[in-house]
C-alpha positions as CSV (number, residue, x, y, z in Angstrom):
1,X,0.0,0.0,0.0
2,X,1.7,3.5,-0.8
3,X,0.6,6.1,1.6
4,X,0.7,8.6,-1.4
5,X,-2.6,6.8,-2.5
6,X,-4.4,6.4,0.6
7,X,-3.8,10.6,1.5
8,X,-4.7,11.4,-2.3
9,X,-8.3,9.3,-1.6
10,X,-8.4,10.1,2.3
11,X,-12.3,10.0,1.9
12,X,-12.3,6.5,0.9
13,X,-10.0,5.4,3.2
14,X,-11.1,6.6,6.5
15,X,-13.7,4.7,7.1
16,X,-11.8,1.6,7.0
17,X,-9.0,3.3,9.4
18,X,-12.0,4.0,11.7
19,X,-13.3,0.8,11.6
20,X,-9.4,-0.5,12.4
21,X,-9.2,1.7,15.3
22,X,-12.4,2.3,16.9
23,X,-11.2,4.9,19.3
24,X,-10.6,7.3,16.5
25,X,-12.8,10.2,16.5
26,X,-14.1,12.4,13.3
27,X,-11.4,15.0,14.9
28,X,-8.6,12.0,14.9
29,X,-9.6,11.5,11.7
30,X,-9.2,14.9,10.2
31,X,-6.2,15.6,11.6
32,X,-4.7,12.2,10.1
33,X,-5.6,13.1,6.3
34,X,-3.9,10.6,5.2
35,X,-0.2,10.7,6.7
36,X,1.1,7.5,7.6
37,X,2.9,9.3,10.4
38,X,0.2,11.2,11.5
39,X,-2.0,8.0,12.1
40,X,1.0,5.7,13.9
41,X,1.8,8.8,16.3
42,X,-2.1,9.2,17.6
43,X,-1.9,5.4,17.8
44,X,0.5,5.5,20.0
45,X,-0.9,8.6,22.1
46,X,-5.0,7.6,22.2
47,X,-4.4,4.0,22.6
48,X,-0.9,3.9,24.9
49,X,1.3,1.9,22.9
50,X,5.1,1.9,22.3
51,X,6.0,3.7,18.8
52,X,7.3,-0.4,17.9
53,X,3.7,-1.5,18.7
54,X,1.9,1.4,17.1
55,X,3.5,1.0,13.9
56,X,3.3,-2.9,13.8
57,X,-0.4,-1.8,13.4
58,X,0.0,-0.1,10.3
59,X,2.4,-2.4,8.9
60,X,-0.9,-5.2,9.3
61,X,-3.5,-2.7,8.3
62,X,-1.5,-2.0,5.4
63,X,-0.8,-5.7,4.7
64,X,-4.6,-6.7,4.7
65,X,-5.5,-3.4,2.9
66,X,-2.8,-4.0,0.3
67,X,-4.7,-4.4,-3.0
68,X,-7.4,-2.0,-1.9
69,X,-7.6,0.9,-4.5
70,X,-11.1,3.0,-4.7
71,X,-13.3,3.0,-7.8
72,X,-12.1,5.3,-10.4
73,X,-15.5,7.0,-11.8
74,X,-15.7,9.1,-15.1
């Protein structure tokens, strides 16, 4: 998964980082937009985890979210 994809189609992708990590607010979310960064460093902070731990979880989420792309309309 490149990040530059995910931030480029945030809209699409925020529900399923939500859905990852339920203790993400609408606030969270915004303030993530899409940075790979952004979302391992409020892991770590909302859910109290080492910055190892924190991004293991986006290493997995991006594993099983790998092939995900969002529908291309014309």
């Amino acid at each position: 998964m490149h990040w530059d994809i995910v931030q480029g189609n945030w809209q699409y992708f925020k529900g399923k980082v939500k859905a990852e990590w339920g203790k993400l607010t609408d606030d969270h979310i915004d303030e993530i937009a899409g940075k790979r960064d952004q979302l391992a460093g409020t892991l770590q902070r909302l859910y109290g985890v080492t910055k190892e731990e924190a991004e293991l979880q986006v290493r997995r989420f991006e594993a099983h979210n790998k092939d995900d792309r969002p529908e291309v309309t014309h």
